[in-house]
N, C-alpha and C positions, 0 to 999 in steps of 0.2 A: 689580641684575639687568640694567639697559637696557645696563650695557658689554660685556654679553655676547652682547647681539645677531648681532653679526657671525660670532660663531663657531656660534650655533647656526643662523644662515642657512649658513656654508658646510659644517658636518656635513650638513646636509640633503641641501645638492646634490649631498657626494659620492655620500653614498648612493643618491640615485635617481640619477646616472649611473653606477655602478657594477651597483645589482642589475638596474634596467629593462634596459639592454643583454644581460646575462646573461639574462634568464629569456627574450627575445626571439630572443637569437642559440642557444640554448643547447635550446630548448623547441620553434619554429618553426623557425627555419634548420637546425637542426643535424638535427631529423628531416624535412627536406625534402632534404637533403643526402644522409642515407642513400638515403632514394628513389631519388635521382635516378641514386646510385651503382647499385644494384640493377640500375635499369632501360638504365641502360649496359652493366655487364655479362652480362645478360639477352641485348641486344642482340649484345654481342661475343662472345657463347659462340653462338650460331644463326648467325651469321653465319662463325662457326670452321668450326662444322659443316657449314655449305654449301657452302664448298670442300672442306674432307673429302672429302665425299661424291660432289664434282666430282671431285675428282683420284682417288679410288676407281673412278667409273665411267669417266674419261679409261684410267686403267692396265687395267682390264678390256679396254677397247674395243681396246687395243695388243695385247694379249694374242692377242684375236682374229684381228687381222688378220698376226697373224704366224703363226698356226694358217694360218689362207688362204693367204699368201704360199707356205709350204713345200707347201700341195697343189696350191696353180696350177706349182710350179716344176718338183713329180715328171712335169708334163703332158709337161714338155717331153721329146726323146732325150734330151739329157745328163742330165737328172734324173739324183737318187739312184735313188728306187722307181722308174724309166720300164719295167722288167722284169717288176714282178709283184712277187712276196711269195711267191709260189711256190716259186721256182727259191733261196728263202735258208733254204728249211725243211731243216733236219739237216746243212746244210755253214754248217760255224764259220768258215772263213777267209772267206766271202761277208760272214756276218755281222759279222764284225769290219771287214770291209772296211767294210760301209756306217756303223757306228757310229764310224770313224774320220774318213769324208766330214762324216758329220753334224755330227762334233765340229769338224771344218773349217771349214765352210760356213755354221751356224749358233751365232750366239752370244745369249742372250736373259740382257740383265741386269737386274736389278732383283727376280728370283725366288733362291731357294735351290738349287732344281734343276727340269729341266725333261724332258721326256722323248716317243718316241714308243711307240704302243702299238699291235703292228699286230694284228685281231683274225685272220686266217688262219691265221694260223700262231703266235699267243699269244706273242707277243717282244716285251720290254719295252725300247729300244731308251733307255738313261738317259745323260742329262747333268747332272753336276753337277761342283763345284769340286772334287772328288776325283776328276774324268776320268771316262771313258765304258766303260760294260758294257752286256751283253746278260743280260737276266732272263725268264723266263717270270714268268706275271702271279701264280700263288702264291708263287712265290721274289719278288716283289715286295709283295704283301701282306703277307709272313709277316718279311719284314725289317721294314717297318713294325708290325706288330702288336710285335714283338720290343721296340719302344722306344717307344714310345705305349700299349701295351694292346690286344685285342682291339676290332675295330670292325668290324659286318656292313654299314657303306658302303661300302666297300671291294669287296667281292665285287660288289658292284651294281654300284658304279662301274666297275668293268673288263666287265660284263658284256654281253656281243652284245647283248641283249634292250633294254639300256638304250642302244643306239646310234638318237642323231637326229642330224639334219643340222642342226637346226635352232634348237636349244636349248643350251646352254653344262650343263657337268655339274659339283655341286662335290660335295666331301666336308670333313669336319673331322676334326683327331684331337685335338680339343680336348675334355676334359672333367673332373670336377669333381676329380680325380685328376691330370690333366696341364693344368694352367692357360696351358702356353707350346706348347700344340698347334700344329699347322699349318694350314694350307687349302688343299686340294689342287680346282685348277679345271681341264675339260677342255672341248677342242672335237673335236666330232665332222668327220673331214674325210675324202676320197676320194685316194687316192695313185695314182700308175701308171696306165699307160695303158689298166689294164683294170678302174680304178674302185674298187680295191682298201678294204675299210673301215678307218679308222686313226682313232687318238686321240690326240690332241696334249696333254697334261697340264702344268700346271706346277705347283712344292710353294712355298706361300708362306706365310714365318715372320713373327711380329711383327716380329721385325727389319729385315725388307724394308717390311712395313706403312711404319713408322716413319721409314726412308731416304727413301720413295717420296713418301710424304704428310707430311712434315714440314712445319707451319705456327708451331707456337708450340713455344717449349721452359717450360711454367710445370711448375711441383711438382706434384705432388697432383694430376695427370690422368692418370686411365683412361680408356681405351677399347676399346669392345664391337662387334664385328662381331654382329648377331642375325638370327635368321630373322623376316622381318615378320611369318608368319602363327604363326608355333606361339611366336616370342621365345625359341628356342632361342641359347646364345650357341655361336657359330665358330670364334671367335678373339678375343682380347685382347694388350692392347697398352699399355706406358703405364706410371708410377709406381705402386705400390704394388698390380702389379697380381691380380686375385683379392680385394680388401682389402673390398671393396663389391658385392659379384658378388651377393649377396642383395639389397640394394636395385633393385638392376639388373632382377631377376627380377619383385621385389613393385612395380616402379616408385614409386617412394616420391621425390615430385616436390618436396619442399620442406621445409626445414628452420629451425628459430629460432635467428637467432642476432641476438646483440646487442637481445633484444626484440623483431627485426623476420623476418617469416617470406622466407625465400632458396631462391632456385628452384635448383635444384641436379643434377638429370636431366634432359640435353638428348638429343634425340631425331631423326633425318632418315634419312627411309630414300631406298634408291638406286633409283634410273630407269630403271638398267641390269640392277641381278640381283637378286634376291629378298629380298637383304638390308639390314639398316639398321644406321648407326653411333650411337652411345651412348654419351653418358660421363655419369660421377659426379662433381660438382664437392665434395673431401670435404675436411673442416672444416681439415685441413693446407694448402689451397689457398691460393696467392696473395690472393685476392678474397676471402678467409674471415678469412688472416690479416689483411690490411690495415683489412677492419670492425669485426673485435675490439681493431685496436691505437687505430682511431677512437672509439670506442666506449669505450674505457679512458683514451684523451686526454680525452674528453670531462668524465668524472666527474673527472678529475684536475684540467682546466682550473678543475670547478668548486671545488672544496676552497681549490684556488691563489687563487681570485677572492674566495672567502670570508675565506682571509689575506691577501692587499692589502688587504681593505677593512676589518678588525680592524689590519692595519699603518698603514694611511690614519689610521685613527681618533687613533692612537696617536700617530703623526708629527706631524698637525693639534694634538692637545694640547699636544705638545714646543712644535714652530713656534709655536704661540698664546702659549706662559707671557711669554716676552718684550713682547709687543706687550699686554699685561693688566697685565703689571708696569709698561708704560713708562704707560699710561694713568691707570696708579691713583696712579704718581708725580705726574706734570704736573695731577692733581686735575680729569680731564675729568671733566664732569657729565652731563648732558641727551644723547640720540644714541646712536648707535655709535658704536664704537669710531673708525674710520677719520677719520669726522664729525667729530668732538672733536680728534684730531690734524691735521684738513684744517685746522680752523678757528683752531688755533694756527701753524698754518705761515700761514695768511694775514695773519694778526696779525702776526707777524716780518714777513713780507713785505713788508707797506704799513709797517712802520718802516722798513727798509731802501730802500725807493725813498723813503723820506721823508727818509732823509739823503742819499741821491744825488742829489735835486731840491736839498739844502741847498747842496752841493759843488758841483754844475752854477751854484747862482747864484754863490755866491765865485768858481769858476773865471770866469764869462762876466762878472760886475764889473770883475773883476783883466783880463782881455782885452780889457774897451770900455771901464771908466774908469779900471783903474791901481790898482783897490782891493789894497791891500798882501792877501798870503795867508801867514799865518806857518807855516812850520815843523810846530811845536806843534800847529796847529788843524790843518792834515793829516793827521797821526797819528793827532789824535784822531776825524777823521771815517774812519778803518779804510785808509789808504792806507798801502803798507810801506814802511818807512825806504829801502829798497833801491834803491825804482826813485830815481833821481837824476838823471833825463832826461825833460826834456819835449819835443814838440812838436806841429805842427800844421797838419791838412791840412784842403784847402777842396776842395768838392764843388760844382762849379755847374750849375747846370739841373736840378739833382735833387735833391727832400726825402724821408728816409726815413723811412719811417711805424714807427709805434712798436714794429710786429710785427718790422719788420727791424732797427730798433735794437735791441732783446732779445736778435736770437739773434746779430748779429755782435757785443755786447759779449761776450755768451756765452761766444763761440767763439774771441775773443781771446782771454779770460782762461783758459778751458780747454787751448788749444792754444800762447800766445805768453805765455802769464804776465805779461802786459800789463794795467794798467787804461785803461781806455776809455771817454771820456765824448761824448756827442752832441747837436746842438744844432743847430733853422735860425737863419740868422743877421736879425738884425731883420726878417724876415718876406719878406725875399727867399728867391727860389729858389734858394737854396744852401745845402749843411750843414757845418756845422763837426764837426770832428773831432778830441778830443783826448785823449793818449796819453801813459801815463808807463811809463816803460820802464827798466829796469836796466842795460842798455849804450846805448853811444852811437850803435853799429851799428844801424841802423834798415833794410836794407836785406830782409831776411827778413821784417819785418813787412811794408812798404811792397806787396810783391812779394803776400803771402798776401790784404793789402787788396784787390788789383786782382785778382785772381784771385776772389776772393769777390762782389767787384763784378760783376764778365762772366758770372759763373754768374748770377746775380741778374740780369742783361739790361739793368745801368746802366753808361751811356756814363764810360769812364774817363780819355775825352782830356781831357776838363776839370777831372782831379784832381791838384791840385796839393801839393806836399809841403813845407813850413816847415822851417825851419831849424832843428834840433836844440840845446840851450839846457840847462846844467847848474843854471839858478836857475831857483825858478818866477815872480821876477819881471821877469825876461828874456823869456816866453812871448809878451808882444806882437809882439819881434823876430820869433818865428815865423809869427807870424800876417801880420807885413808882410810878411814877405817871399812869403806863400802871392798876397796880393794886386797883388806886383810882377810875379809870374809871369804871374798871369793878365791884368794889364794889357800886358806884352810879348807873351801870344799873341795877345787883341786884336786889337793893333795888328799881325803881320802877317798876320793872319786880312783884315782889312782889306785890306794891297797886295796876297795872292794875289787876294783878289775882284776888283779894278782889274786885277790881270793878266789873271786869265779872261776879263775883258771883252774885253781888248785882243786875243787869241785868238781869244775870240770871234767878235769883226769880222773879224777878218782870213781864219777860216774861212767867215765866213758870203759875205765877196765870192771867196774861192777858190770856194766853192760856185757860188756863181750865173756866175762867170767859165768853169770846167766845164762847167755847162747851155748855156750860150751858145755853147760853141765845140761840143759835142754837138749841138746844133741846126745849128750849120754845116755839120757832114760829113754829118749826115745829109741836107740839099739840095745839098751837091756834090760829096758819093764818087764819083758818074758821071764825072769830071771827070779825064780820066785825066792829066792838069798836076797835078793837086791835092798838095802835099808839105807836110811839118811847114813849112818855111822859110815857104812863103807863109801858112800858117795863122796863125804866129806874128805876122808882122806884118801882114795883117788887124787882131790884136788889139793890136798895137804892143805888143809883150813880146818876150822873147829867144828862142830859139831853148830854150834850156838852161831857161828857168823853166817853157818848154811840156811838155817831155819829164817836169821834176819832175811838174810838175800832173797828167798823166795818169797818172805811175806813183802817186802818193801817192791819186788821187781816184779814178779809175776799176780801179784793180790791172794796167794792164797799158802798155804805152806805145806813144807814137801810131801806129806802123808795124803794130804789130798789130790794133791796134780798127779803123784803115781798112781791112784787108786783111779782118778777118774780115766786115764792113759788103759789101763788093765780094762775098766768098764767098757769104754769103746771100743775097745777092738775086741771085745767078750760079745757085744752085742754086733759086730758086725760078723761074727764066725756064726752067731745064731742064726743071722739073717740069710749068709751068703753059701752056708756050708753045710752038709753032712754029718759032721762030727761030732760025738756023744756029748751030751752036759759034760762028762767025768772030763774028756782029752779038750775039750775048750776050757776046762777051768785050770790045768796043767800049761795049757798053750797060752794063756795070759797073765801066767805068772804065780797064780796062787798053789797054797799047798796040799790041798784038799778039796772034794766036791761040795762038804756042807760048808766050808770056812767059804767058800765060791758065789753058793746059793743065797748064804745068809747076809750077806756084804751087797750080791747084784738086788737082792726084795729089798733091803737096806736105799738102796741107791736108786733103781727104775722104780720099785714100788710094786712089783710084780716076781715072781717066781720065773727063774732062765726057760721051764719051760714055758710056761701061761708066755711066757713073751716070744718064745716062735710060735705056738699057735697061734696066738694074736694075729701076726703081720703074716 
């Protein structure tokens, strides 16, 4: 039963990482999730509705003031009305004249039709997309009643009785019977210059709703224009609509779905006129569909998670049979599973570096005293006939520790099909390196060596490469000749240091010969005699080795460092001092005021004096 440890350790784990995840994500997250969903769209549907409601009350308020516009316009003579309403009772060509103006002069879009309604003389003066007629206000009632039904708002609404200035007038011809009603809104306004009473009307369909206040285009939205105080609805507008007109009425604010209760009756009433907008958010909605398909992922996800983890179960028995079979073979005892098999790989393992400690001493015998290495005994310590080439590289200044030996024999034999054996050499700081190889080409390996080396941060100048050798009793040749190499770099490692020296001196009196002649100019650049020549032999040297010296040691040659020595201290006597152009261009060494002037506008860019004024 102990070799079955391991499997019943890792049935366990699947399990509690399979079901704790699920009950956690599945139980918490997932109805924290709805929530949160809910209360988003909660949020997105009040917030739909407050621009609604805006752009409801924006178009009303338009509406208005276009009522206003046409009665401040009749003030004026050219007006239409500026005559009266009088002088158009019983002559038709007047009336048709002004119904022609009007259909001119004004255009209001965004309504179905729109219309004036003068009460003097009872003429319904109409615009709509079918052009313009004159109606007395029954011939206008009774057209509408004709196609909507009877409605005693109507008689009110055109009525004198019912004229304010002040108040906005609506009507519906919405009801339980005509669900695509209209909404007929009026303003009471004054025409003509003798104050005449009129009524500015406009008929507005769902359609127009819709154009006007378009926000979102989702499925499954109604909505309800209502009276705030009685909840009468006005007009409607919207998918499916009439569909829910009873929930509308009964307010019936929330609904279960997916187990979780959904608010579903949004509600904002307007600012501007009596009434309020309304919808239904009904189980066809976008936000209904998308929790129910949540909601059905959910239960789905969990079935699927119950069969990975019956599939897990099942898979883990396959994948285990092998690793029971190989266990019960090799007769592990005591342990787990893994345990038993670790423990027999370490057993191989300490044999196996127990024969390459064996091969490392025959190999380093046959390298330091010439011990024969036969054929035969190669073979049998696991070395392949194949490779047929030795040789042998030395590594000085650097021992690699046993961690680096592991993984670059490794990587040899993985990647170069190479064996690879390593070794420091009698206890000096150098490691031996040795290599059997199948061809005689060694140029790929040598290359992968040094590259392996650099990544590793060990210095590869002092790696030297042996001579390549078809016998393995030939392999000392390699190794000599690793150590002729390194005795000829050596040695010239040695006469470059003797040269450096030699340079060295030589720079080091260049150097101080520099300082020395910089210390000159700067006590006699005033010296307006002053020239390379004499400088030169001052120092008794040539003319041509001075010019070297200051272009090689200061970067620039001697005509220029004097000149610029004279310039600065010519611009600091401008700056600090009194003293004429003429005795500052004697005082910094020149010979003259114009050789002075024309040399500092040469060099500042400006004239010695423009440059004290300046500053």
């Amino acid at each position: 039963m102990k070799k079955r440890k391991y499997l019943y350790r890792l049935i366990a784990v699947i399990i509690l990482i399979l079901v704790i995840p699920v009950i956690l994500l599945f139980e918490f997250f997932g109805r924290k999730s709805f929530e949160e969903m809910e209360k988003a769209n909660e949020v997105y549907y009040d917030k739909m509705l407050d621009s609604y409601i805006s752009l409801f009350d924006e178009s009303v308020q338009e509406l208005n003031v276009f009522a206003a516009s046409i009665s401040v316009e009749s003030k004026e003579p050219t007006g239409i009305f500026w005559n009266g309403v009088e002088e158009l009772e019983g002559d038709y060509l007047k009336l048709y004249e002004v119904a022609m103006k009007l259909d001119e002069k004004y255009d209001r879009k965004g309504v179905t039709e729109w219309g004036i309604y003068l009460y003097d003389i009872d003429k319904v003066f109409k615009r709509s997309i079918l052009g313009t007629n004159t109606l007395s206000s029954m011939q206008f009632i009774n057209g509408i009643e004709n196609r909507y039904g009877t409605n005693d708002q109507f008689v009110e609404f055109f009525s004198v009785e019912n004229y304010d200035m002040k108040d906005m007038l609506f009507c519906s011809t919405y009801n339980e019977m005509n669900i695509e009603g209209c909404l007929f809104m009026g303003v009471c306004i004054r025409v003509g210059r003798y104050n005449d009473k009129a009524l500015v009307y406009f008929k507005i369909s769902p359609e127009d709703i819709e154009d006007s206040l378009v926000i979102m285009n989702e499925q499954a939205m109604e909505f309800y224009l209502m009276d705030k105080e009685s909840g009468e609805i006005v007009l409607a507008w919207g998918d499916n609509v009439g569909l829910n007109v009873q929930n509308i009425i009964d307010e019936n604010q929330t609904r279960q779905v997916a187990g979780m209760e959904q608010k579903v009756l949004y509600k904002k009433d307007s600012g501007y006129t009596p009434y309020a907008i309304a919808t239904y958010v009904s189980g066809e909605s976008l936000q209904s569909i998308i929790i129910d398909y949540v909601y059905s992922m959910r239960k789905l996800l969990t079935a699927v998670v119950l069969i990975m983890l019956l599939l897990c179960l099942s898979a883990i028995y396959i994948a285990y049979r092998p690793v029971y079979d190989l266990t019960s073979e090799l007769g592990c005892g005591e342990g787990s599973e893994f345990e038993s098999i670790r423990n027999l790989l370490y057993d191989g393992h300490t044999k196996i570096k127990e024969q390459e400690m064996l091969i490392m001493d025959l190999l380093i015998n046959h390298l330091v005293y010439g011990v024969h290495v036969s054929e035969k005994r190669i073979k049998r310590l696991g070395i392949d006939s194949s490779m047929k080439y030795y040789y042998v590289c030395l590594l000085e200044g650097y021992v690699l520790t046993s961690h680096e030996e592991e993984k670059i024999v490794h990587e040899v034999e993985q990647k170069l099909h190479m064996r690879m054996f390593m070794t420091d050499w009698q206890g000096e700081n150098k490691s031996i390196i040795i290599l059997f190889s199948k061809t005689e080409n060694i140029s790929d390996s040598i290359v992968y060596l040094r590259e392996w080396l650099k990544k590793e941060r060990i210095d590869t100048n002092y790696m030297y490469v042996g001579e390549v050798v078809d016998k393995l009793d030939d392999i000392q040749k390699s190794l000599r000749s690793c150590f002729e190499q390194a005795k000829k770099k050596a040695l010239a490692e040695k006469r470059q240091i003797a040269k450096d020296e030699t340079a060295n001196n030589r720079e080091e009196v260049q150097k101080q010969l520099k300082e020395q002649i910089i210390a000159y100019l700067d006590m006699n650049f005033q010296d307006a005699n002053l020239s390379q020549v004499q400088v030169a032999d001052v120092f008794r040297i040539s003319n041509y080795t001075l010019s070297r010296l200051f272009k090689n040691q200061v970067g620039v040659c001697f005509s220029e460092y004097l000149l610029s020595k004279r310039m600065e201290y010519a611009k600091e006597l401008l700056l600090t001092t009194s003293y004429s152009i003429s005795e500052i261009s004697y005082m910094a060494g020149f010979s003259g005021i114009d050789h002075f002037s024309k040399k500092f506008k040469s060099y500042v860019g400006v004239s010695p004096t423009s440059f004290r004024d300046k500053d």
